[in-house]
N, CA, C and O atoms as a Tinker XYZ file with bonds, in Angstrom:
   360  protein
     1  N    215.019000   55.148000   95.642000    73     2
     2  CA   214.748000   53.998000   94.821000    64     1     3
     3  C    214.209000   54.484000   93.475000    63     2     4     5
     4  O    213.188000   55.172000   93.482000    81     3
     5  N    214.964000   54.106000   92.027000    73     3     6
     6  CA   214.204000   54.368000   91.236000    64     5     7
     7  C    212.750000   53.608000   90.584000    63     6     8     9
     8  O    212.425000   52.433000   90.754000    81     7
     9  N    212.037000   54.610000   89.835000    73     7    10
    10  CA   210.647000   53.882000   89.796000    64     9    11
    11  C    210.467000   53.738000   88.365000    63    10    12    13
    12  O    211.135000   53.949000   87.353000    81    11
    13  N    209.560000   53.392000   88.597000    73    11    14
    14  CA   209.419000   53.087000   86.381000    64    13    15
    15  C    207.776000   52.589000   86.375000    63    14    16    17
    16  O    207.429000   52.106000   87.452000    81    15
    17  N    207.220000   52.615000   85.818000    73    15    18
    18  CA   205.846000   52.815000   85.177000    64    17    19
    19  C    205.511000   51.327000   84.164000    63    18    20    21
    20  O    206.203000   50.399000   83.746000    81    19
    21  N    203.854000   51.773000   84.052000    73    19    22
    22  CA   203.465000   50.316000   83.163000    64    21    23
    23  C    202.464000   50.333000   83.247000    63    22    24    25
    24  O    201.852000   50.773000   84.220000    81    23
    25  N    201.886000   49.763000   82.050000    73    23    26
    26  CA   200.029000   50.352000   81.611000    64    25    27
    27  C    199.207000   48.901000   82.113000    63    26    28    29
    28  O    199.671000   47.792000   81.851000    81    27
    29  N    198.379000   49.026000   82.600000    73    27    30
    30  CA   197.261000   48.086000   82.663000    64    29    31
    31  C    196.032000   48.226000   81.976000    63    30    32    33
    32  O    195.423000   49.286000   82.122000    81    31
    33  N    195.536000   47.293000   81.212000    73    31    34
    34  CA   194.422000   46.985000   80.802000    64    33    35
    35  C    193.596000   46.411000   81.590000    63    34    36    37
    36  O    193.712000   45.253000   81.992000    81    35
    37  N    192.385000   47.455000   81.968000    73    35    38
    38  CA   190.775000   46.876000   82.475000    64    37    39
    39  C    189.770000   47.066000   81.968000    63    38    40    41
    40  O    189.712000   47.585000   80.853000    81    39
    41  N    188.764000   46.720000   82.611000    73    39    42
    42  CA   187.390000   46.742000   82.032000    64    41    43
    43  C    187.327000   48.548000   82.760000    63    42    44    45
    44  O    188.247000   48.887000   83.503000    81    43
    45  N    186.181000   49.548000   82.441000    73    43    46
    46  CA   186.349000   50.743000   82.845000    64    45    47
    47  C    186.028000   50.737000   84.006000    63    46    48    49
    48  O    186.673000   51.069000   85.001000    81    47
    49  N    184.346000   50.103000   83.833000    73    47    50
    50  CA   183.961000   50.145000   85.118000    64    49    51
    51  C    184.436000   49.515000   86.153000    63    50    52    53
    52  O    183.635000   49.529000   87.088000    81    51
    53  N    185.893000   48.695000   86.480000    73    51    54
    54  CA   186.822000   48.347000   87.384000    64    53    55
    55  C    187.329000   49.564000   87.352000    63    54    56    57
    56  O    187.368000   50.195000   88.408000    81    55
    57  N    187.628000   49.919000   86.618000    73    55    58
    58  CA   188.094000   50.876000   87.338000    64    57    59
    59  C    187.835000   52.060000   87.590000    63    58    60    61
    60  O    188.695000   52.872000   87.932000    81    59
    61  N    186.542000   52.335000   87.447000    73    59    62
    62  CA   185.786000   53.495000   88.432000    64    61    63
    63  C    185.487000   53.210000   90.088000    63    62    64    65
    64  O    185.572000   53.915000   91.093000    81    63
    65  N    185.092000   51.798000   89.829000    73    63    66
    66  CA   184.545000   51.534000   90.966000    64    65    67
    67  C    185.818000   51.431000   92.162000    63    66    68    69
    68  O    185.809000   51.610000   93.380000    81    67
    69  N    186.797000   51.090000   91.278000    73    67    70
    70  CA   188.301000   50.958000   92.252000    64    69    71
    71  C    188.459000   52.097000   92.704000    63    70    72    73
    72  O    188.648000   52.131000   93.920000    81    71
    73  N    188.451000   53.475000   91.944000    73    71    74
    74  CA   188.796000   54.602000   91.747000    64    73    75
    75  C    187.875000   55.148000   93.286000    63    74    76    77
    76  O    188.427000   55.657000   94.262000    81    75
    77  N    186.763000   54.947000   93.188000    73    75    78
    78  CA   186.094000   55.270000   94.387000    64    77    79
    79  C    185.666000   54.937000   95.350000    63    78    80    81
    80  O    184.741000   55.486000   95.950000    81    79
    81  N    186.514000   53.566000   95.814000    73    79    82
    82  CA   186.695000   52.852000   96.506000    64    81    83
    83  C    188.075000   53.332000   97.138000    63    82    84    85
    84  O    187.964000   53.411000   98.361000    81    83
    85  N    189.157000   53.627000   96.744000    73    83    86
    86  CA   190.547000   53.720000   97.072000    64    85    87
    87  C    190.679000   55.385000   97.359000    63    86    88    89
    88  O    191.434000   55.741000   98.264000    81    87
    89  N    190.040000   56.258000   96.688000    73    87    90
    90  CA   189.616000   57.726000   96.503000    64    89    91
    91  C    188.896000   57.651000   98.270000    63    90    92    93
    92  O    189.486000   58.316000   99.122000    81    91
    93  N    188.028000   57.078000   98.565000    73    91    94
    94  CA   187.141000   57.145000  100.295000    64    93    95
    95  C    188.339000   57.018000  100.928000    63    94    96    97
    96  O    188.512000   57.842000  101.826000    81    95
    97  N    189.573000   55.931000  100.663000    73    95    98
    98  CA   190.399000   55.568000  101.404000    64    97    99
    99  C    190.967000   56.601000  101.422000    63    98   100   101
   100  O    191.098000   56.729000  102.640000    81    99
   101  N    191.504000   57.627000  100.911000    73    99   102
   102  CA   192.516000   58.508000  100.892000    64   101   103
   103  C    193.623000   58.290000   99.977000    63   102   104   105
   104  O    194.488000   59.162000  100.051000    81   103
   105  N    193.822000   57.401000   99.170000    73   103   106
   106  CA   194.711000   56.846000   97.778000    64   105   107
   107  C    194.278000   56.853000   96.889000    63   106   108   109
   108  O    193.050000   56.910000   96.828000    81   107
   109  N    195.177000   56.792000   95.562000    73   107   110
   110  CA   194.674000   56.858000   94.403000    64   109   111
   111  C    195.329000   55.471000   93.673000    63   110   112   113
   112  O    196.354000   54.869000   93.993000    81   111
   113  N    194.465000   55.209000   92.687000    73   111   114
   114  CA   194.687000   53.597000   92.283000    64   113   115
   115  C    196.171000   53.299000   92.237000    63   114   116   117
   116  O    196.600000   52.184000   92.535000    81   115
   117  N    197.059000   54.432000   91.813000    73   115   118
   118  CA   198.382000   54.062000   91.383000    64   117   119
   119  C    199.007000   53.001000   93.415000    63   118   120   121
   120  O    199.400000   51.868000   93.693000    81   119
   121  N    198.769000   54.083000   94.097000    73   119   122
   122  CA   199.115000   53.566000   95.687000    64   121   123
   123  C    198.613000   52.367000   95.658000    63   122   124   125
   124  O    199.439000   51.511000   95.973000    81   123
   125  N    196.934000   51.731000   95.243000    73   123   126
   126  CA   196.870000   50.769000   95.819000    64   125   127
   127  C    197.439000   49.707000   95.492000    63   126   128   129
   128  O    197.778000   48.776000   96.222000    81   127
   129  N    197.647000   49.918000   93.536000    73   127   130
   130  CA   198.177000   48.961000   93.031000    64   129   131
   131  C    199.775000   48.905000   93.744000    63   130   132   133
   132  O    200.589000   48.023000   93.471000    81   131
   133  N    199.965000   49.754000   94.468000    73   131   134
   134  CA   201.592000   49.139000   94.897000    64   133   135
   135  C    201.295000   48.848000   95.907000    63   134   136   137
   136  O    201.576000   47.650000   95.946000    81   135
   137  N    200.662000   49.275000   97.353000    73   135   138
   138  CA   200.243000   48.436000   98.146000    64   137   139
   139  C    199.835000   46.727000   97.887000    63   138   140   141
   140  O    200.075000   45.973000   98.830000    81   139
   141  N    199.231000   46.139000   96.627000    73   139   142
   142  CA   198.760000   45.348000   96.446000    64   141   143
   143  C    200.250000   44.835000   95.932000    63   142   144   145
   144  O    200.711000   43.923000   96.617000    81   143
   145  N    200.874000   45.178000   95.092000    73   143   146
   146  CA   202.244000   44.433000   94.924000    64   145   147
   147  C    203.475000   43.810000   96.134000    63   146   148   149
   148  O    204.271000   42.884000   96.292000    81   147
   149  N    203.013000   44.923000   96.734000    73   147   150
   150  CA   204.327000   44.825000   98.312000    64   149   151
   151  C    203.885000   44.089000   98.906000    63   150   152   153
   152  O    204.680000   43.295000   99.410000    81   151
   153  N    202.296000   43.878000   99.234000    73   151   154
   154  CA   201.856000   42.628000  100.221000    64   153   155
   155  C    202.039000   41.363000   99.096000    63   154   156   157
   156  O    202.246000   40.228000   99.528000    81   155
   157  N    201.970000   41.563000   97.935000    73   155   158
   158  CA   202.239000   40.203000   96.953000    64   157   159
   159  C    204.076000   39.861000   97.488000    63   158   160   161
   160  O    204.566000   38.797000   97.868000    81   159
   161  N    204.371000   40.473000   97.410000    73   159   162
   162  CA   205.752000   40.426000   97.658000    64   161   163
   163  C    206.620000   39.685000   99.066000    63   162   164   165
   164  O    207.570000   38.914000   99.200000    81   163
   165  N    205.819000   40.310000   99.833000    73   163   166
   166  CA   205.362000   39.971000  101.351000    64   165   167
   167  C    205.149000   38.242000  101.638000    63   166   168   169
   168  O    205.777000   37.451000  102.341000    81   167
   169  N    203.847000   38.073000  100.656000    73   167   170
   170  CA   203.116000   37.024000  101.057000    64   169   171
   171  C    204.034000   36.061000  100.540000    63   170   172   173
   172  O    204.256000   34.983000  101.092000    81   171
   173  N    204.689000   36.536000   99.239000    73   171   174
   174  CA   205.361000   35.437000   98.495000    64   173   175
   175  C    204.771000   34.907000   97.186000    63   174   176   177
   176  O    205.321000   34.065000   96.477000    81   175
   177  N    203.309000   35.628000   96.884000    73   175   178
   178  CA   201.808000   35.179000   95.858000    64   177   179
   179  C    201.263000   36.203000   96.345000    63   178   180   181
   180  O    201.800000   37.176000   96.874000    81   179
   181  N    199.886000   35.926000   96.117000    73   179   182
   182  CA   198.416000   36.917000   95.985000    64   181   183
   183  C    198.180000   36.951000   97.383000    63   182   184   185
   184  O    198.103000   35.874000   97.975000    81   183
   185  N    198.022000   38.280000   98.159000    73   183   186
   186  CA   198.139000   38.394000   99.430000    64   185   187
   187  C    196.740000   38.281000   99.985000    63   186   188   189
   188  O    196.140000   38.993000  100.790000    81   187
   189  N    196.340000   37.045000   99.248000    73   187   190
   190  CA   194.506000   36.967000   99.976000    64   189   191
   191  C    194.128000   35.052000   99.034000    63   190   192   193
   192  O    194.511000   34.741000   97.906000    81   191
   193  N    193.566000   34.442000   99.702000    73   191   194
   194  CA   193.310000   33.407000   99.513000    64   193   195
   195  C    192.822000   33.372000   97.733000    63   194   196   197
   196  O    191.936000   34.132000   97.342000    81   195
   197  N    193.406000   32.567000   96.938000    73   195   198
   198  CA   192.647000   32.532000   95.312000    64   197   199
   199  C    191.984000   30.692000   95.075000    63   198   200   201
   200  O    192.707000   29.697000   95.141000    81   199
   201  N    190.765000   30.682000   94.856000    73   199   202
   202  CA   191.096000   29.379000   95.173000    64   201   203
   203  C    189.105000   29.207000   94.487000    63   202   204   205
   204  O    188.249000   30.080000   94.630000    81   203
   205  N    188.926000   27.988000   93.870000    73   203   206
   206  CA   187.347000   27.910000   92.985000    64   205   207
   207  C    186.799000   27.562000   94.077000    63   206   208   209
   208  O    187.135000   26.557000   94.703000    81   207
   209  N    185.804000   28.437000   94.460000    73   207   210
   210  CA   184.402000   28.495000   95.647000    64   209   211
   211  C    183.662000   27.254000   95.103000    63   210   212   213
   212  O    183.347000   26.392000   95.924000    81   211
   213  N    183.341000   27.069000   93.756000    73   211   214
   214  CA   182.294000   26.573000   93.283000    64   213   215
   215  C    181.863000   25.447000   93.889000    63   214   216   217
   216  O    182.950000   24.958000   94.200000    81   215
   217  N    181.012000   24.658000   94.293000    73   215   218
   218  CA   180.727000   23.051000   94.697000    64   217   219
   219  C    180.123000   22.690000   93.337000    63   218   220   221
   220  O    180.090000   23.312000   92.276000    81   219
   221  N    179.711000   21.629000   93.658000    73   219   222
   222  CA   178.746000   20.690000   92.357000    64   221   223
   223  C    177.439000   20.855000   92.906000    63   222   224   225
   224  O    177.589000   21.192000   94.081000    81   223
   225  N    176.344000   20.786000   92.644000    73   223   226
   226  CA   175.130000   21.175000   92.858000    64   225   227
   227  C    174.795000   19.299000   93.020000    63   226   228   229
   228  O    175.617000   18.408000   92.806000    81   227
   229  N    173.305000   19.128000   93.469000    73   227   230
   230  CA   173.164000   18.088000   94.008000    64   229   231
   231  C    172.984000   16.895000   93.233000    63   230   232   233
   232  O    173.170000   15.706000   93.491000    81   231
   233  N    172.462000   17.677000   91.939000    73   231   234
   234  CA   172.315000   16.933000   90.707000    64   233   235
   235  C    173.436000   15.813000   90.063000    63   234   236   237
   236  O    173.262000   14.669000   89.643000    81   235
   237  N    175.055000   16.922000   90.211000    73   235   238
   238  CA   175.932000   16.503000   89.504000    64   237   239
   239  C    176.652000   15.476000   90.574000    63   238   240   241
   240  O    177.380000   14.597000   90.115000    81   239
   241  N    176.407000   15.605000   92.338000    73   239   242
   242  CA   176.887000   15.254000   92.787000    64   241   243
   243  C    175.990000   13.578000   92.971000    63   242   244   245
   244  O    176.180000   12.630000   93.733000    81   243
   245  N    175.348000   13.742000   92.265000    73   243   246
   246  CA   174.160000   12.485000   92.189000    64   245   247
   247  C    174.592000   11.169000   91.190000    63   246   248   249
   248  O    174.663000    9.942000   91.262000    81   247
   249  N    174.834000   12.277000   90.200000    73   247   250
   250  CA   175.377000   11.786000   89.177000    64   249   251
   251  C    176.832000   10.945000   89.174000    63   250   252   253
   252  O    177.100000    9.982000   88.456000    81   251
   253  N    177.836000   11.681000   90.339000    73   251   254
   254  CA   178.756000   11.427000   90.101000    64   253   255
   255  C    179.003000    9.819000   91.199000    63   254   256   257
   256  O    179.712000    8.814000   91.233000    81   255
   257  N    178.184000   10.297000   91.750000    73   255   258
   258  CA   178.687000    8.937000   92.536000    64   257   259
   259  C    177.511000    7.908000   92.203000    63   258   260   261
   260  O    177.652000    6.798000   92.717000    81   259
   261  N    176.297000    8.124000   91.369000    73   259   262
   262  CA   176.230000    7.126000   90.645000    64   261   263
   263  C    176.935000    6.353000   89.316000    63   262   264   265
   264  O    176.830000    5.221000   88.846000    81   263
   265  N    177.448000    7.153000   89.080000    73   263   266
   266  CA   178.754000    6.866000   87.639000    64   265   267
   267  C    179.520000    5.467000   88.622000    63   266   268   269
   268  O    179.439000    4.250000   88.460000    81   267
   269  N    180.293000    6.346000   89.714000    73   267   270
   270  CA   181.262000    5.630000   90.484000    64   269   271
   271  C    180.543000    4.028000   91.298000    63   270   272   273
   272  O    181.317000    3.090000   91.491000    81   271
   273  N    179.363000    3.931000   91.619000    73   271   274
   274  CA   178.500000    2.950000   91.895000    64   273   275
   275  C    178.397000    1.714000   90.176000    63   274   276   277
   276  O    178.512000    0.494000   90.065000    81   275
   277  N    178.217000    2.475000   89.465000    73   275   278
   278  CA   178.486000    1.712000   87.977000    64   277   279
   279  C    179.878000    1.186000   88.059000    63   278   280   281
   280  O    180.126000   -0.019000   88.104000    81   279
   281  N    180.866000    2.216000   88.080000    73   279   282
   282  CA   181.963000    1.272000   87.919000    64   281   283
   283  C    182.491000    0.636000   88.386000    63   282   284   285
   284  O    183.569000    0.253000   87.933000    81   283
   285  N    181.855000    0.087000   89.843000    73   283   286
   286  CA   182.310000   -0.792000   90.697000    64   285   287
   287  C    181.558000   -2.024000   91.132000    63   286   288   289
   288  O    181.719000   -2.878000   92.004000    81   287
   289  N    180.424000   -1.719000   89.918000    73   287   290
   290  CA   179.343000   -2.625000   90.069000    64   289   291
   291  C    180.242000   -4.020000   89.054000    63   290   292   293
   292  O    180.733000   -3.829000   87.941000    81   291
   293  N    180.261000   -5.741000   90.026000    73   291   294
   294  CA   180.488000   -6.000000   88.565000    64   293   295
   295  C    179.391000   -6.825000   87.997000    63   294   296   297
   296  O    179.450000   -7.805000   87.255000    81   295
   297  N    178.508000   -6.284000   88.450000    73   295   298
   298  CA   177.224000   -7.197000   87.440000    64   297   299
   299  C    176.678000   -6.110000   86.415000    63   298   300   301
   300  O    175.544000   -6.084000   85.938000    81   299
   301  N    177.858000   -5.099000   86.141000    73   299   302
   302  CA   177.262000   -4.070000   85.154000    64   301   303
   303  C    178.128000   -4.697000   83.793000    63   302   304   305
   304  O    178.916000   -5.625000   83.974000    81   303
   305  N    177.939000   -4.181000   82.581000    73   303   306
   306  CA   178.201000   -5.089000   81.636000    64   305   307
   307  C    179.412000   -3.991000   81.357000    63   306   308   309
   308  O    179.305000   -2.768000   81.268000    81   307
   309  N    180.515000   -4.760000   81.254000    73   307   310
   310  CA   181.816000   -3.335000   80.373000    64   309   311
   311  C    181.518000   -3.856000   78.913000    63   310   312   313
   312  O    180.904000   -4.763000   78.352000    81   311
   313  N    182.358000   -2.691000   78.599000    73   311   314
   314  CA   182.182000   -1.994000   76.908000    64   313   315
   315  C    183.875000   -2.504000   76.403000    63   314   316   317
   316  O    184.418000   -3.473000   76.934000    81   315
   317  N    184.219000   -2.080000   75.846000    73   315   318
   318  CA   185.364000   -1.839000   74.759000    64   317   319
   319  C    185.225000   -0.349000   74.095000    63   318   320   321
   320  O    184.193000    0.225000   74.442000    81   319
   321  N    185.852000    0.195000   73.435000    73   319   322
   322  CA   185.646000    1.569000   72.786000    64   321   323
   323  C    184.200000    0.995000   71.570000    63   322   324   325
   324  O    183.084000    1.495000   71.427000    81   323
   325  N    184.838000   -0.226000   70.867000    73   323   326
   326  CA   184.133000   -0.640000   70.182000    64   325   327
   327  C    183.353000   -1.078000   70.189000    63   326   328   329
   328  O    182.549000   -0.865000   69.281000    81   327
   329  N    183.029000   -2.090000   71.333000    73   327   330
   330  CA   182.223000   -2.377000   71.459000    64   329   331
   331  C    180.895000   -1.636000   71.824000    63   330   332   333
   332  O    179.755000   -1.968000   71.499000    81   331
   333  N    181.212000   -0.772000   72.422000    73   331   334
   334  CA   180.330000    0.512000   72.713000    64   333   335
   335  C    179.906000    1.554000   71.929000    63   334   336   337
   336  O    179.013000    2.380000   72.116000    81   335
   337  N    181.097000    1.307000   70.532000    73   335   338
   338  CA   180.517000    2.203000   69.325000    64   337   339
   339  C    179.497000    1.408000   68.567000    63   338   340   341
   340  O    178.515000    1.897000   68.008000    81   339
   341  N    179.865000   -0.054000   68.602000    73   339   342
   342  CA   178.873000   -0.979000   67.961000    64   341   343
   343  C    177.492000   -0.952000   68.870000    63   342   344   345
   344  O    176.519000   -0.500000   68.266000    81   343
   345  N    177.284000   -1.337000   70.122000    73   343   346
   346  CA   175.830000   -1.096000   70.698000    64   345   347
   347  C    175.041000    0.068000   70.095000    63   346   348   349
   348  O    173.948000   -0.074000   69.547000    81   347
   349  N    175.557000    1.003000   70.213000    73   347   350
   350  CA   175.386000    1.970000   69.574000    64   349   351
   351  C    174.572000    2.057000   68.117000    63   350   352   353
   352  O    173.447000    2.442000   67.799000    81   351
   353  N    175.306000    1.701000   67.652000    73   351   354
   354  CA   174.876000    1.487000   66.061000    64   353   355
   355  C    173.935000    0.576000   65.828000    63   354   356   357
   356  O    173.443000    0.523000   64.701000    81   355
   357  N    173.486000   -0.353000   66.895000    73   355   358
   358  CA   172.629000   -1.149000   66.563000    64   357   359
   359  C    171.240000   -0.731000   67.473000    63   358   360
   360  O    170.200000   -1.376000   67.343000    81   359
């Protein structure tokens, strides 16, 4: 099979720390990065779950479903764009 080459840009210390991480393994970054391509290949995508961990903290989640309690309130007063730029101003 022929092969062919291609530069990556990282931060360094990725790639030291890769370097001696994959180096314990018995490989050198070039292997893992193709190991990491063939299981991409494999999987069909990224051969490991990618996906935002983050939650909302309790604050925002306070917030948010009091927003949603407002807008379903109807003894709350609605706005207009304008009208809401005018309260405003006064």
């Amino acid at each position: 099979m022929p092969t062919t080459s291609f530069s990556v840009r990282m931060d360094a210390d990725v790639k030291k720390e890769s370097e001696l991480i994959y180096n314990a393994l018995g490989v050198n970054l070039t292997t893992a990065i193709n190991v990491f391509l063939r299981k991409s290949i494999a999987a069909g995508g990224f051969p490991f779950d990618v996906r935002i961990e983050e939650q909302p903290n309790r604050e925002t989640i306070e917030a948010m479903l009091e927003a949603e309690r407002i807008a379903r309130d109807p003894n709350v007063k609605k706005y207009s764009v304008e009208e809401a730029l005018q309260e405003l101003k006064s």
